[in-house]
N, C-alpha and C positions, 0 to 999 in steps of 0.2 A: 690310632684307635680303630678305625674303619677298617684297617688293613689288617690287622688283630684278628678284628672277630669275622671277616672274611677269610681268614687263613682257617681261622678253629671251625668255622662253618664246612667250608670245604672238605677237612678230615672228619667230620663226623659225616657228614654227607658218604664221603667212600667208606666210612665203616659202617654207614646203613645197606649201602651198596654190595658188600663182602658178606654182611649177615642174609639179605633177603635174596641173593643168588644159594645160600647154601639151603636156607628155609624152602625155596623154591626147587632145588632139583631132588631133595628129598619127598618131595607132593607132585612132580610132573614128569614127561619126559624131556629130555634136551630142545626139542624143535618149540615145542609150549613156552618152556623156560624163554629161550628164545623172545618169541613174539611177544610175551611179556615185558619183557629188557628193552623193545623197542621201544622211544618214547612217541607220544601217541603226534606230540607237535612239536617243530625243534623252533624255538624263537629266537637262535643267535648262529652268528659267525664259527665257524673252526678259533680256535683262541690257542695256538702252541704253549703259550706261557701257563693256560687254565690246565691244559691237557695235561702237562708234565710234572703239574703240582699235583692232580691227581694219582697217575701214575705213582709215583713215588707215594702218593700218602695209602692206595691198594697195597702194593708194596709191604706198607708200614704195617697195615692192620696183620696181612697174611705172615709176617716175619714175625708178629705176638702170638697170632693163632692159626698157626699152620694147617692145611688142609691133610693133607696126607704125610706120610715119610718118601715120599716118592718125589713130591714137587707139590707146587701151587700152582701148577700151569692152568691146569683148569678152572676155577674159581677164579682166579687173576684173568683171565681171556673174558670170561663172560661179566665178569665187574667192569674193567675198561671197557668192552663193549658195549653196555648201558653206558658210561661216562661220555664214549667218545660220541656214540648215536648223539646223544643228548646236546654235547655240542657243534651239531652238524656234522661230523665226522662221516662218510659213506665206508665205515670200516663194515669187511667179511671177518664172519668167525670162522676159525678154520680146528679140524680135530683131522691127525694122523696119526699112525703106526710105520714104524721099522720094526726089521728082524734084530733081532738080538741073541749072542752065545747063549743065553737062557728064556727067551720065548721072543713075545714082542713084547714094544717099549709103545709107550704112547705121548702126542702130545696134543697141546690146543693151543694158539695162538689167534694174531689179528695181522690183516692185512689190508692198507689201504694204497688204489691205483697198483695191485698186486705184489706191492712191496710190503713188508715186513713191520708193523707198527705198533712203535716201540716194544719192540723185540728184544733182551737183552740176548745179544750173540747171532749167528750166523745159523745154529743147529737146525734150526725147525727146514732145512731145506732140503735135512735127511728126512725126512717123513714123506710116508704117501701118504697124501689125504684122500679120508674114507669120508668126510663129510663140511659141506657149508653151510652156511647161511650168510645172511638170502642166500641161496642157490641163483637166482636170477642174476645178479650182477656178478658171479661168479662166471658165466658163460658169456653176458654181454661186455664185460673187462676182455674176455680172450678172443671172441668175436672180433671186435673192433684191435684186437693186436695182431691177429690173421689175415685181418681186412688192408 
C-alpha cells in the first residue's frame, strides 16, 4: 500500500513539476526560471532508483501533453532539473544549436560530472552550447579536467 501511494505521489509530483516549468517560462526569462527550479535545501542522497522513476513519469506527463511538435527537450531538461537538484543531483542545464539544411536546430539537455544525464541517445553532442546553468560549475567541472 505504501509503495502505491509513493508511486502515485511521485507521478503527480512530476506532473506538478511539467505544469509550473511551463506556467513559469511563460511569466520569466530562462535564467529566473532557473533559480526558481533550484531547490532552496536538498535533505537527501542522490537515489538512482527515485531519479529514474521520475524520469520516466516527466517523460509520461510530456508523451500526454506534448510541449511543442518539434520535441520536449526543453520542458523535460528543466522538469528533471528541478527533480534531480531536489535530489541532490549537482546536474547543469545545458541549451544548444546546430546548423541544420533548413536553419538551426536546437536543444536542452542535463549533464552531470559532464556527462550526459539521463539523456535518451548520444545527439546532444552535436550541439554548441549557447548557454548553462549554474554557469559556475560549468567552468569549475573543466577547470579541474584541465588541471
Amino acid at each position: 500500500m505504501i509503495a502505491r501511494v509513493t508511486k502515485y505521489w511521485r507521478l503527480f509530483r512530476a506532473g506538478y513539476v511539467v505544469l509550473s516549468v511551463r506556467i513559469l517560462l511563460r511569466l520569466s526569462s530562462l535564467p529566473q526560471v532557473l533559480k526558481r527550479l533550484n531547490p532552496r535545501s536538498v535533505a537527501c542522497k542522490p537515489d538512482d532508483a527515485v531519479m529514474k522513476a521520475l524520469v520516466g513519469y516527466v517523460d509520461y506527463w510530456l508523451k500526454l501533453f506534448p510541449y511543442n511538435e518539434r520535441g520536449n527537450c526543453f520542458p523535460r531538461s528543466l522538469s528533471l532539473y528541478r527533480c534531480a537538484r531536489q535530489l541532490g543531483y549537482p546536474v547543469v542545464f545545458h541549451c544548444g544549436v546546430r546548423r541544420e539544411v533548413t536553419g538551426l536546430d536546437g536543444h536542452a539537455w542535463l549533464t552531470l560530472d559532464s556527462e550526459a544525464f539521463y539523456e535518451p541517445g548520444p545527439h546532444w553532442q552535436r550541439f554548441t552550447v549557447t548557454f548553462s546553468y549554474p554557469s559556475d560549475q560549468v567552468r569549475s567541472t573543466a577547470e579541474i579536467s584541465a588541471g
